[in-house]
C-alpha positions as CSV (number, residue, x, y, z in Angstrom):
1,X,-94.8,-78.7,27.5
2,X,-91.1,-77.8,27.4
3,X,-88.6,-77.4,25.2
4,X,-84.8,-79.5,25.1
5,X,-82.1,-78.2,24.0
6,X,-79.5,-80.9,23.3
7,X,-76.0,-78.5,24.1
8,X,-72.5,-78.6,22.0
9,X,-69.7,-78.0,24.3
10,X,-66.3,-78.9,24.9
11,X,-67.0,-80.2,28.3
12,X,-65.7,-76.8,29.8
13,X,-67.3,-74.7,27.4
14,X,-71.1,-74.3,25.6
15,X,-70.7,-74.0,21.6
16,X,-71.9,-71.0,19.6
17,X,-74.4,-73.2,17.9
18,X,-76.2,-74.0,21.0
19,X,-77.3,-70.1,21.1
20,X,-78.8,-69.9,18.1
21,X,-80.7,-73.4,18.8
22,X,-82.1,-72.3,22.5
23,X,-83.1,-68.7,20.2
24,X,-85.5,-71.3,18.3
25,X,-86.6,-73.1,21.1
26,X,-87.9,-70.1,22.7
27,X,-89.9,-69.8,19.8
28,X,-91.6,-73.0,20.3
29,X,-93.6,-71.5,23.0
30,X,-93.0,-72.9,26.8
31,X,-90.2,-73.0,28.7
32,X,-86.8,-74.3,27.8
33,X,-84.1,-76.9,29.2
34,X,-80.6,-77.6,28.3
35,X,-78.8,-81.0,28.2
36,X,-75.6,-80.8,29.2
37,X,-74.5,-85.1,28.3
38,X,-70.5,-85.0,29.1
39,X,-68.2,-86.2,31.3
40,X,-66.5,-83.7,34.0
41,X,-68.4,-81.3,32.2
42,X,-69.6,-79.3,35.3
43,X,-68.2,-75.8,34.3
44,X,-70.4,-76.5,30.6
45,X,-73.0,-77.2,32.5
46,X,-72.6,-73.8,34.6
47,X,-72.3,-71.9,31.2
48,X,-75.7,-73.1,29.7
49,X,-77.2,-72.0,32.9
50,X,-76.0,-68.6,32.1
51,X,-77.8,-68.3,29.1
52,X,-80.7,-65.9,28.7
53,X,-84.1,-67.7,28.4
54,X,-83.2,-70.7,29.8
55,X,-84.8,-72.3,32.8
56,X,-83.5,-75.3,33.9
57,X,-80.0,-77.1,33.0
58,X,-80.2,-81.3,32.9
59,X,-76.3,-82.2,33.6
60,X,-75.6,-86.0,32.6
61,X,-72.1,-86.8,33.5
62,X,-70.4,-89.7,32.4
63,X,-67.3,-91.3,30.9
64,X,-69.5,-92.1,27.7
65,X,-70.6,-89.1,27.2
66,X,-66.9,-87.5,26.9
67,X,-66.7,-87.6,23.2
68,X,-70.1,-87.2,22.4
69,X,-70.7,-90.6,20.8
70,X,-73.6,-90.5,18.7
71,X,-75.5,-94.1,20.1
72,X,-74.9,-92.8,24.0
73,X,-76.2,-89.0,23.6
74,X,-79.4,-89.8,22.0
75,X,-80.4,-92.8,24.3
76,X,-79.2,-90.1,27.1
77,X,-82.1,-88.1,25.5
78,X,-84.6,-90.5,24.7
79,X,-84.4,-91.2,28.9
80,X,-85.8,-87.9,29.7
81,X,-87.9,-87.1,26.1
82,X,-91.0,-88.3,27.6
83,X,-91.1,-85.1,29.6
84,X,-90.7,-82.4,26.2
85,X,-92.6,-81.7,23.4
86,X,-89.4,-80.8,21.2
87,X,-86.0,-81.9,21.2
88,X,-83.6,-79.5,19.6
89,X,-80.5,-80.1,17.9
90,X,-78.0,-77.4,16.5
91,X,-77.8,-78.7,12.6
92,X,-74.1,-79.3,13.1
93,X,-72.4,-82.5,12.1
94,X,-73.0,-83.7,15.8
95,X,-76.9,-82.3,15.9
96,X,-77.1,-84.0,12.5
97,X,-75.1,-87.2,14.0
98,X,-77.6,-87.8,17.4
99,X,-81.1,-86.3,15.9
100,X,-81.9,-89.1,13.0
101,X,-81.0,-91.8,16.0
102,X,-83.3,-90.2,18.4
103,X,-86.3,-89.8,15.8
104,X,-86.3,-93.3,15.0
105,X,-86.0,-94.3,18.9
106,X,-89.0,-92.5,19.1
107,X,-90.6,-93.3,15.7
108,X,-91.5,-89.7,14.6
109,X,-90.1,-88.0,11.6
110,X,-87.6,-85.5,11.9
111,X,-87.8,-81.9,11.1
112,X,-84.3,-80.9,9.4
113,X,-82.5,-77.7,9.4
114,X,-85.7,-75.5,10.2
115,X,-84.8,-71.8,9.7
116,X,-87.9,-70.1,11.2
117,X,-90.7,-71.4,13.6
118,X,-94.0,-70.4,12.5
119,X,-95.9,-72.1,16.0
120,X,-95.6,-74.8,18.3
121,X,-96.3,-77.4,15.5
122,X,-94.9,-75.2,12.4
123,X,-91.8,-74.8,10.7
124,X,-89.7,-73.4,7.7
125,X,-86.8,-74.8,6.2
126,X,-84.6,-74.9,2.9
127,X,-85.4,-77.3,0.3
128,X,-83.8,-77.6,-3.6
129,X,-80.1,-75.9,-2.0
130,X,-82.3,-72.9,-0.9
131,X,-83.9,-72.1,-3.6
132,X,-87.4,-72.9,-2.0
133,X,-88.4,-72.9,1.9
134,X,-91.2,-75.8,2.6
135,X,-93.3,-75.4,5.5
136,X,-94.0,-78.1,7.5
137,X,-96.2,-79.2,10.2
138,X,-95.5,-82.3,12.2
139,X,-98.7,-83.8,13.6
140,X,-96.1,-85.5,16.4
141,X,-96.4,-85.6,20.1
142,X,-92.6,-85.2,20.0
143,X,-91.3,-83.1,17.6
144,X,-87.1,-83.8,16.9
145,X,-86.1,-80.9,15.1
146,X,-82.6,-79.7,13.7
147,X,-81.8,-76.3,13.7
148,X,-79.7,-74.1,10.9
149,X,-78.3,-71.6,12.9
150,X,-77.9,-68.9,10.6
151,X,-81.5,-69.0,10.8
152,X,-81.5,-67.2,14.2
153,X,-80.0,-64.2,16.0
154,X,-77.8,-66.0,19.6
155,X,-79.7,-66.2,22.7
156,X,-77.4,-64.0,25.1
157,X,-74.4,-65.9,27.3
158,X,-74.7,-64.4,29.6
159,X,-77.7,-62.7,32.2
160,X,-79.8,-65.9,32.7
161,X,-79.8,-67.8,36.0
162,X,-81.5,-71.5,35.6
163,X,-80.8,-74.3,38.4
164,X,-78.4,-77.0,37.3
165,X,-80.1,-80.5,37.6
166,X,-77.8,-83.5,38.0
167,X,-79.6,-86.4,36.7
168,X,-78.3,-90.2,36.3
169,X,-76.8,-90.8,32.9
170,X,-77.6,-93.9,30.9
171,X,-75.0,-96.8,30.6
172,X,-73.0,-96.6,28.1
173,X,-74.2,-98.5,24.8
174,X,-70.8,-100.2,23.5
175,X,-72.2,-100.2,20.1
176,X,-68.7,-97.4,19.2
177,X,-65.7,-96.1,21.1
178,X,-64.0,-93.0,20.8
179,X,-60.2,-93.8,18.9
180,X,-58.7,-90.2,18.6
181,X,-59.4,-87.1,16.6
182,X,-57.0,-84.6,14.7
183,X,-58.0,-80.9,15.0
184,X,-56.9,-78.4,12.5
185,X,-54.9,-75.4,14.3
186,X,-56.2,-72.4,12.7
187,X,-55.5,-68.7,14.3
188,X,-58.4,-67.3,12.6
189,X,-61.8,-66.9,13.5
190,X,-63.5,-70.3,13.2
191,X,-65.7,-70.3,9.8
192,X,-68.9,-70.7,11.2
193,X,-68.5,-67.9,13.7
194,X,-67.4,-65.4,12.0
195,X,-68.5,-62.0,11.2
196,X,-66.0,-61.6,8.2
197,X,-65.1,-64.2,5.7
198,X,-62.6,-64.1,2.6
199,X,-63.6,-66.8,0.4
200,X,-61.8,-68.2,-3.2
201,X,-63.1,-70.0,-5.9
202,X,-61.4,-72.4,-8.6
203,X,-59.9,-69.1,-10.3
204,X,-56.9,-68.8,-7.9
205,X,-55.4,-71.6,-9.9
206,X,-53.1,-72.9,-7.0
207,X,-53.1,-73.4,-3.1
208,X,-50.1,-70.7,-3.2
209,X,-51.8,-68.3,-5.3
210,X,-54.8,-69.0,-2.6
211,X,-52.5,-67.7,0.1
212,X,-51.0,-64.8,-1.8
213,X,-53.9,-63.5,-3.0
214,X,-56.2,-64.1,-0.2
215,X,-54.3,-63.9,2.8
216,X,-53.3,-60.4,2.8
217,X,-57.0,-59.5,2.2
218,X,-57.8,-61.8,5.5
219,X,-55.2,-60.4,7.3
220,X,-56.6,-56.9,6.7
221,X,-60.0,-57.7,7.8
222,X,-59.5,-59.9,10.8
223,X,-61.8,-62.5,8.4
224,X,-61.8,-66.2,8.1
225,X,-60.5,-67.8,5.1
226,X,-62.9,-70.3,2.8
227,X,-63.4,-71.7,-0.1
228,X,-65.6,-73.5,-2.8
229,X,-66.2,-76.6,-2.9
230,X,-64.4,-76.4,-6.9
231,X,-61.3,-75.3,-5.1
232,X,-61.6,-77.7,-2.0
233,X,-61.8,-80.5,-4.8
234,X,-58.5,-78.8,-6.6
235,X,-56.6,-79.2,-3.1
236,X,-56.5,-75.3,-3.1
237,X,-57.7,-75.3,0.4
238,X,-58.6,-77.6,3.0
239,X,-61.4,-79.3,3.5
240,X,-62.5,-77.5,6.6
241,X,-62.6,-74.3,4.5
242,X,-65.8,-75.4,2.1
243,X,-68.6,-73.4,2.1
244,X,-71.6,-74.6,0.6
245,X,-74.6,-77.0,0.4
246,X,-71.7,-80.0,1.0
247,X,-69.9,-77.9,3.0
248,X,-70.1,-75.2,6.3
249,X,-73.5,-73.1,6.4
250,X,-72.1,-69.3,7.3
251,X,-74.1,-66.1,7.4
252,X,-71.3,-63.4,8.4
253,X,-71.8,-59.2,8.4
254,X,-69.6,-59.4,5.6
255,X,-69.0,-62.3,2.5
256,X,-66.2,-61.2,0.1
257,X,-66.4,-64.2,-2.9
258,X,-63.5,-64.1,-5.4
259,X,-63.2,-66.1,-8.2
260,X,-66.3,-68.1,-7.1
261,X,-68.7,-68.5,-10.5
262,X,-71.9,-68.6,-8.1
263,X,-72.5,-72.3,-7.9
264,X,-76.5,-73.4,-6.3
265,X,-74.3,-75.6,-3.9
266,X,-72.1,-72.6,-2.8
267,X,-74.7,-70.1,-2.9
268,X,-76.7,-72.1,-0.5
269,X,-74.5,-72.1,2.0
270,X,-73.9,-67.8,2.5
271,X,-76.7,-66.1,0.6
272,X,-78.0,-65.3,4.0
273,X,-74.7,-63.3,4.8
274,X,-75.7,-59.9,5.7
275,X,-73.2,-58.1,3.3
276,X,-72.0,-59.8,-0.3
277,X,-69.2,-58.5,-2.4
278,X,-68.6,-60.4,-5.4
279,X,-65.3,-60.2,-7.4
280,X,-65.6,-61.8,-10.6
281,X,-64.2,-60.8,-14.6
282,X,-67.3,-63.2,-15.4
283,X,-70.4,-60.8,-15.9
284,X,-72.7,-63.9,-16.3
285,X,-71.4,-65.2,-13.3
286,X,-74.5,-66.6,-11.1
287,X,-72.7,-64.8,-8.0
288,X,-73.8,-61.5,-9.2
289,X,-77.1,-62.2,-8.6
290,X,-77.0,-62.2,-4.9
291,X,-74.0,-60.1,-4.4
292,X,-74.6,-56.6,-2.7
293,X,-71.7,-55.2,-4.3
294,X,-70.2,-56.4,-7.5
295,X,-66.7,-55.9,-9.4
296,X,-66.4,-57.0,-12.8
297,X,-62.4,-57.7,-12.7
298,X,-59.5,-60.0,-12.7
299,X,-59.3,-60.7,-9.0
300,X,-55.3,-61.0,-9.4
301,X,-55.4,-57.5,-9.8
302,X,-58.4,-56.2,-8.0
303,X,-57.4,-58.0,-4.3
304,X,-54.1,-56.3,-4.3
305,X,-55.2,-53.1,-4.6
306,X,-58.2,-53.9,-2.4
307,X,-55.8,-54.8,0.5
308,X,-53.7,-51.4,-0.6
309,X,-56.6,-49.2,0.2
310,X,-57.3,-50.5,3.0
């Protein structure tokens, strides 16, 4: 049996999520398909065709499926889940928005946020914040799994060459309706994509100091800016900047922490960053237990001279 990918796009575009997700699907054993559900979404569909180790691209285009309403995309994928032994989701607020609706469609219990695939019917993922990995076996037919992406390495963008299947997209459930969305402009690298990220804790003290202090050092590294969910709460930074258990799940080359104590919450969502340098005048701080590299000092004076030499 196959594999389905359910793809993120923009419907002109694939999302990085969906690379990591087909990566785990190839796992699974057999061949994988994409879903591209949109609407005018031809040149997405084109780009998951693209994508190394995929073999065949179902396009369902429709007015219902601009938006990516939750109710429409998972009865788009029950109509063609008969035909797959898993249905993959990126573990993304929309993965995490479609997956619980399809599992209960299809009466089987979901598999959420694996992080490795052990076989066909076995799986890892994060329990207690991280601090334990369960593995589970589903005895299902149909196996609905959610993916954490930081789990696995991208499948490539580029260098496959699957056929693009148009098949006939569901009607459109009327159970919600798309009213209008606000997206934060950000000329940074978006947090859950990058390979650098400059992130402050509570310690800053103020949303100006955040910027003073941190924004040089970001500036220097090409990073991403984010926070804790302590400074988030403070109105230090935006919401769209938490890292953590409640927050964004990153796993960049590089994870500078300043003023962040170490929280479980916060440490669950970066200790799989490949590189951690802590910046802390707490020596008990839990940080320091994950960090790579650790500085015992008053991050008002250590970041400045940080962003000197470099």
């Amino acid at each position: 049996m196959a594999a389905l990918v359910i793809a993120e796009h923009d419907n002109n575009s694939i999302k990085g999520a969906t690379l990591n997700t087909v990566t785990a699907a190839l796992a699974c054993g057999g061949d994988v398909h994409v879903l591209v559900a949109g609407h005018g979404a031809a040149a997405a569909a084109q780009a998951a065709a693209q994508i190394a180790g995929v073999a065949k691209v179902l396009h369902a285009d429709a007015p219902g499926f601009e938006h990516g309403l939750a109710e429409n995309v998972a009865s788009q994928v029950l109509a063609v889940a008969s035909g797959y032994s898993h249905l993959l989701f990126p573990a993304t607020a929309s993965g995490k928005n479609v997956a619980p609706r399809l599992a209960a469609l299809l009466d089987v219990a979901q598999i959420s946020d694996a992080s490795k695939v052990l076989g066909a019917d076995t799986f890892e993922r994060p329990i207690y914040a991280g601090n334990a990995i369960a593995t589970v076996q589903s005895l299902d037919a149909t196996k609905v799994i959610t993916v954490r992406t930081t789990g696995f390495d991208p499948a490539a963008a580029s260098g496959g060459s699957a056929a693009v299947e148009s098949i006939a997209p569901v009607a459109d459930a009327g159970a919600s309706k798309f009213l209008g969305n606000e997206i934060a402009k950000n000329d940074r690298p978006e947090l859950t994509a990058a390979k650098i990220i400059v992130s402050g804790g509570r310690a800053l003290g103020s949303s100006d100091k955040f910027a003073e202090v941190l924004t040089p050092l970001a500036d220097k590294l090409g990073a991403a800016l984010g926070a804790s969910r302590a400074a988030v709460d403070a109105g230090y930074a935006p919401n769209d900047w938490q890292v953590g258990q409640t927050g964004k799940i990153v796993a960049p080359q590089l994870y500078i922490a300043a003023g962040i104590s170490g929280a479980i919450q916060h440490l669950a969502g970066m200790k799989d960053s490949k590189v951690i340098v802590a910046i802390n005048k707490d020596a008990e701080a839990p940080i320091f237990s994950v960090a790579d590299y650790g500085l015992e000092a008053d991050l008002f004076e250590a970041v400045p001279e940080l962003v000197k030499q470099l």
